[in-house]
N, C-alpha and C positions, 0 to 999 in steps of 0.2 A: 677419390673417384677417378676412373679417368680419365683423359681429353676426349675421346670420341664419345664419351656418352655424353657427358656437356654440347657438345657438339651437335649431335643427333636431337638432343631436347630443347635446344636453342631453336633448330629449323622445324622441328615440329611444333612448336610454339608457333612462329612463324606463320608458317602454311597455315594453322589451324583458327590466326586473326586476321591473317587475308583473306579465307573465305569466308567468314564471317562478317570483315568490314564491308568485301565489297557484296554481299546479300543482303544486308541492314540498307547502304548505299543507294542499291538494285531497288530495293521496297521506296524507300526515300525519292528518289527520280524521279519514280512510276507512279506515285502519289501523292508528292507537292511540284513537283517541279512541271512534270506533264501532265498531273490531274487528268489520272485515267486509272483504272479497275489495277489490283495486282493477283497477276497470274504467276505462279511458278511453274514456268513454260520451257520451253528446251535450252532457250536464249539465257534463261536465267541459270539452267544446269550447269550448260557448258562454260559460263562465267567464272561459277564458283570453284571450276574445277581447272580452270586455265590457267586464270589472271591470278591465283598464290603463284604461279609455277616464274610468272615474270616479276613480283617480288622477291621471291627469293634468289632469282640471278641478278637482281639489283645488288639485294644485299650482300652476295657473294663475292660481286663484284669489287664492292666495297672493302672488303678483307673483312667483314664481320664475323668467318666462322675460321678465320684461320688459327685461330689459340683463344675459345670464346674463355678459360682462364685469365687470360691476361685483360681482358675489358673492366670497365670499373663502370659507375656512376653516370660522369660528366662525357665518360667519353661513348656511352651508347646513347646517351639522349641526344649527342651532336650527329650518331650513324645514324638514328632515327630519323631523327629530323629534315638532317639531306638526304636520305634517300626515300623517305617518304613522297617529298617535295618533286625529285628527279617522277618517283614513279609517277606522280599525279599528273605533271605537267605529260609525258610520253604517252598514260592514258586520254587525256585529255583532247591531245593532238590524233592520238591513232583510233580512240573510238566514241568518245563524246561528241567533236566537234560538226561532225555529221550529222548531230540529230534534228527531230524537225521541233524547233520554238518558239515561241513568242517572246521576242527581243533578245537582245546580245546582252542584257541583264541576269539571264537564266543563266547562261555558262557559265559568269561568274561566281552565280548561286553555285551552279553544281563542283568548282573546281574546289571551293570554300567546306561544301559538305564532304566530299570527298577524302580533302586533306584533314579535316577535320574528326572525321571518323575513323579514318585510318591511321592517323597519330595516336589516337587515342588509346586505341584498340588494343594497337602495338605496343607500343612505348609500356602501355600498364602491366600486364605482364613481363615484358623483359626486362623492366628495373625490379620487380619482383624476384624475377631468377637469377640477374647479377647481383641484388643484394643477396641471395644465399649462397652463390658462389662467394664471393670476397667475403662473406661470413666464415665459408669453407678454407679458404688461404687463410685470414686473418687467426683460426684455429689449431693450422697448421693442419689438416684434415685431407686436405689438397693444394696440390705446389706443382712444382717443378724441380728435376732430378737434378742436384745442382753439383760440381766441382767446382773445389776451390784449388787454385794453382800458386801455390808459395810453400815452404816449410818457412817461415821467419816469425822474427817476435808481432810485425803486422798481421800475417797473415792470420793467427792467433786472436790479435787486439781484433782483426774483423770478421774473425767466426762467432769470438763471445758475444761481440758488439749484436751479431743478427738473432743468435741465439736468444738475448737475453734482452728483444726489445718484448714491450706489453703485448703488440701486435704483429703477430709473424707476418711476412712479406711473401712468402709465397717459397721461401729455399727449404726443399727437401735433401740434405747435403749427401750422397753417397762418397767421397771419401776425398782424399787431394789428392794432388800429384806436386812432386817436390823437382826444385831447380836444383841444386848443391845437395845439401847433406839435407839428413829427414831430422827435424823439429819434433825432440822428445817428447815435450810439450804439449805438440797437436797432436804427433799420436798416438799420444794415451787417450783422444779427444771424438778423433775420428779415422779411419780407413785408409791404412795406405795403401793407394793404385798402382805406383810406382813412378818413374821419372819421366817427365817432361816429353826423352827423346820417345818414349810410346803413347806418346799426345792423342795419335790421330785411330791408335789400336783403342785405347782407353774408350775414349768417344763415342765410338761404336758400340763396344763392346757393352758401355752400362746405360743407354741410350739416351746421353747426358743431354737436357734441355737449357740447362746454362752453368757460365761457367764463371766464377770471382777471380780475378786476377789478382793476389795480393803482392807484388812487386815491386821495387822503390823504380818510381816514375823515372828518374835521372837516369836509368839504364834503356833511354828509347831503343835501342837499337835490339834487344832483345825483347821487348813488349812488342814490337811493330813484326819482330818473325812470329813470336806465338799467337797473335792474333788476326794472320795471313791464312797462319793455319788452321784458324776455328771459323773463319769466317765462310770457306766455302760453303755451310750448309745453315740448317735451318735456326743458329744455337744463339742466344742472347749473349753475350758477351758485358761483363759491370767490369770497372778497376774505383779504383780512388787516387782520382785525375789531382794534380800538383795545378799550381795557377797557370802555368804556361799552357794547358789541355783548355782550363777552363774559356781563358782567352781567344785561343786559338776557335773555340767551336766546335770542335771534333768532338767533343760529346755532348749527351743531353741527359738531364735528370727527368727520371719516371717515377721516383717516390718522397713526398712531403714529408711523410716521418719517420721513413728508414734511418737504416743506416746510408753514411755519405759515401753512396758509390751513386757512379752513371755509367749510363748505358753506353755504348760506343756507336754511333751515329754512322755508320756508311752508305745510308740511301738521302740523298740529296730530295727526291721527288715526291711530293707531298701525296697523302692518299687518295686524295680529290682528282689529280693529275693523272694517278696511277690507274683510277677508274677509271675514266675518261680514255685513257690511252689501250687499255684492253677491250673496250668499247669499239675503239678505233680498229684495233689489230682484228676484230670479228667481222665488223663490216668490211674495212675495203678488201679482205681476204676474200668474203663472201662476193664481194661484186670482181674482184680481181678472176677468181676461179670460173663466173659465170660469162666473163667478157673473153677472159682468155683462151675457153675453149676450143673454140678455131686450131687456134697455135698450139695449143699442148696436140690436136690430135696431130697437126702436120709436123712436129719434133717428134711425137712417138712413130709417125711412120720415116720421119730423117735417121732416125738411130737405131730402128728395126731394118734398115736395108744399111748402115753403114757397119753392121760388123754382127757375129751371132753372140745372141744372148738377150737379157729381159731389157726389157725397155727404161724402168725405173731402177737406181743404184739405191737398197738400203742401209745402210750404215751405222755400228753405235756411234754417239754420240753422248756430251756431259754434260746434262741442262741446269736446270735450277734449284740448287741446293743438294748438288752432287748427283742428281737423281738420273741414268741412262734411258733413254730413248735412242728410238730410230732414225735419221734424218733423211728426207726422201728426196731423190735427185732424178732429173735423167742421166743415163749411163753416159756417161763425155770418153770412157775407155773402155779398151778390150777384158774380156770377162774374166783371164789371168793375171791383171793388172799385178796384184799383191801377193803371188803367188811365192816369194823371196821372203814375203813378211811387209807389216806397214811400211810406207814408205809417202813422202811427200811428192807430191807434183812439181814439173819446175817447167819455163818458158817454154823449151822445146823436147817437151819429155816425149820420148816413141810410144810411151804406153797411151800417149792421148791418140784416139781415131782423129780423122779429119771432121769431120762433122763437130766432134768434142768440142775442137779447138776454135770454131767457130761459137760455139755454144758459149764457150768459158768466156770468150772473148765480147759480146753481148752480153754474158752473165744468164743466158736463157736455161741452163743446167738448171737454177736456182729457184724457177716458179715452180716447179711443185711444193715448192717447202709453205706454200700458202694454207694447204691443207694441216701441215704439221704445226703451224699459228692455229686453226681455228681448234685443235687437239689442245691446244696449251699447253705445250711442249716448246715452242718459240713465242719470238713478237717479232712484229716487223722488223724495229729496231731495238740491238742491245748486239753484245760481244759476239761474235761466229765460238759457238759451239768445238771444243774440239774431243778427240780421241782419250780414252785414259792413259792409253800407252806413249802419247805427247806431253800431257798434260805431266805425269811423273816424270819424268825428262823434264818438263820445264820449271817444277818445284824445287828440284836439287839446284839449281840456278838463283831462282828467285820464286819466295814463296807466295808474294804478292797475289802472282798469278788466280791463284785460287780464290779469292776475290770477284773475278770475273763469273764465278760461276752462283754468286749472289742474286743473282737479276736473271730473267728470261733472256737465253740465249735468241739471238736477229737473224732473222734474214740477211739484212746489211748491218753495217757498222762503221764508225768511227774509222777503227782501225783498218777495216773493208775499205774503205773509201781511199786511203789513203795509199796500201800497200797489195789489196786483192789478196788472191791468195798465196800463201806465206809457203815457200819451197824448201826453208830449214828452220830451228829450232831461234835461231840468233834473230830470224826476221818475223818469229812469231814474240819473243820477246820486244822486239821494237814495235811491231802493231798491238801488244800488250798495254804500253801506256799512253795511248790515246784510247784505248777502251776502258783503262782505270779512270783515265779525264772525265769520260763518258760519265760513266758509276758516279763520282763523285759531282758533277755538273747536269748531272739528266733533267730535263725538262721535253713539254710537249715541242716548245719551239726551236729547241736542238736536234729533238726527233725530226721535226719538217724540215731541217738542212740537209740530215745527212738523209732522209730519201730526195729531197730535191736532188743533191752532190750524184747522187746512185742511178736517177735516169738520166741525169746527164752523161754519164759514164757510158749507160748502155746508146744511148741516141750517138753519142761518139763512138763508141766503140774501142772503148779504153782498156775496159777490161782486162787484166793477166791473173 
């Protein structure tokens, strides 16, 4: 079946035990807790018809419907759990705590029925419907579209090996792609796609959701380019890591009785954090946009009398998981800027107006992109976002790159902080790997340096 329908029946599952728990709830309150008559009143309508809507960006929040295939068991009854708990506690605070009762006894009653009802509610159908999904994997009924990447006698030993477990893992295999010479072998077995060097056509082209690397581990330096270049975007990446990987950390295992591959680890920040952190990037965006006001109008009428043209600079941009957006700016230049073709900014570039350079130099160009965080299309903080027509220029160099485009591109960054904006190709490479540091060391309290690092910049006036 496919992912969006999983998907869609997951959230309407969802929706349709949140308004049920909190209308059970609603009756519960109004008849042990405040021992009073129950009316289905306007109060109760508009409850039933709100509060799913704040569970389900809880849970979204969460990553719960980003591949509801890939969930299992153990690990929806832990999304349950805490974000049942989150919600309860936020309702709790934003509309329970105001009511009128009898003793500070009650609220505990009610935070108890609450959580109580609504775990319940939830949890019993969705481990219903993730037991038939992994019913469905384990059948091979549904998976994901998988490439394996070897022609060798491995690559072989670990297609039969998945093939020919009791319980399929979820690889629906459309064909390989070969490094040397094509393995007679495997394909008389499976699909040849063709070589390696059209990795990133292939990809595309068969909408691969992951990929087996069967390659001897001892060749790192060609393991670490092919999977620079799967990594920009949405794709699972397994190999069959040598003890030196194991050691090292760089990967993590996701299945008990597969075959021995693991997943390859390149997000350092736990999914707790990660909620937490988009959480963050909505509010202060929201309070950032409503405090700032002022200032954005008196920059839209600075850059509306310093030169003609619109007040806002659109721009593509390469966000999260290769995916283009717009990136929204005020205009710091004249409206033929790139008139020759892209071109990078540099210290004392003519094409910046005077106001620009003021702008750039505060970093005040940059507050509209608050709006393009609460789009989630950025975060506060992660890598500055750049052009495709860069970005290709900067893979023929180093494929690493593309890595960065793992993660919600920032407002600020690491690399921001340290180099601003990057005038050639050589200084986007060196502000590359303090955003690879970044990726592989993220946390919430890294994120609070590099915006602390960023107003200090602006309150200086450091900015380039």
């Amino acid at each position: 079946m496919p992912k969006k329908f999983f998907t869609l029946s997951l959230v309407l599952i969802d929706w349709l035990t949140s308004a049920v728990s909190w209308g059970v709830f609603y009756y519960l309150r109004k008849t042990i807790i405040e021992q009073e008559d129950f009316t289905a009143d306007s109060t109760f309508f508009i409850g039933i018809s709100l509060i799913p809507l704040i569970w389900l960006m809880i849970y979204s929040l969460q990553g719960t419907y980003n591949d509801v295939r890939r969930l299992y068991r153990l690990k929806i009854l832990s999304l349950t759990f805490f974000g049942v708990l989150i919600g309860t506690m936020f309702l709790f605070f934003s509309l329970l705590l105001d009511d009128e009762i009898e003793g500070y006894q009650l609220y505990y009653k009610s935070v108890f029925i609450l959580f109580g009802i609504h775990f319940s509610m939830t949890f019993i159908p969705r481990i219903i419907f993730i037991s038939y999904i992994v019913k469905q994997v384990h059948k091979n009924k549904s998976g994901f579209r998988t490439l394996l990447i070897g022609g060798s006698e491995k690559a072989v030993a670990i297609y039969n090996e998945i093939i020919h477990l009791p319980k399929g893992i979820g690889n629906q295999f459309i064909g390989f792609v070969n490094l040397n010479g094509v393995d007679k072998q495997l394909e008389s077995q499976l699909t040849y796609l063709g070589h390696v060097d059209n990795l990133d056509f292939i990809l595309r082209e068969y909408a691969i959701e992951e990929v087996i690397i069967a390659l001897e581990i001892s060749d790192h330096g060609r393991l670490r380019n092919i999977i620079s270049r799967i990594e920009g975007g949405a794709i699972k990446i397994k190999i069959s890591p040598d003890m030196y990987d194991i050691l090292l950390g760089s990967v993590k295992m996701n299945n008990l009785f597969g075959a021995l591959l693991f997943e390859v680890n390149t997000d350092s920040m736990p999914v707790g954090q990660q909620m937490v952190k988009r959480a963050l990037d909505i509010f202060i965006s929201i309070v950032a946009i409503i405090v700032l006001l002022p200032l954005y109008i008196c920059l839209a009428i600075a850059v509306k009398l310093s030169s003609k043209g619109p007040v806002f600079f659109l721009q593509e941009r390469i966000g999260l998981n290769g995916k283009p957006f717009d990136i929204i700016k005020f205009r710091t230049m004249y409206t033929d800027a790139e008139s020759k073709g892209p071109q990078l900014s540099s210290e004392n570039d003519p094409r910046i107006t005077k106001v620009g350079r003021v702008m750039r130099k505060l970093r005040l160009d940059e507050f509209p992109q608050f709006v393009n965080v609460l789009k989630g299309d950025m975060s506060l903080v992660g890598p500055r976002p750049e052009r495709q027509y860069y970005i290709d220029q900067i893979v023929k160099v180093e494929t690493q790159f593309l890595q960065l485009t793992k993660v919600r591109p920032g407002i600020t960054s690491w690399g921001q902080v340290k180099f601003g904006y990057a005038e050639n190709v050589d200084q986007m490479l060196q502000r590359m790997k303090f955003d690879l540091l970044y990726i592989k060391n993220r946390t919430l309290a890294l994120d609070l340096k590099i915006m602390l690092y960023t107003i200090l910049i602006i309150v200086k006036a450091k900015g380039k």
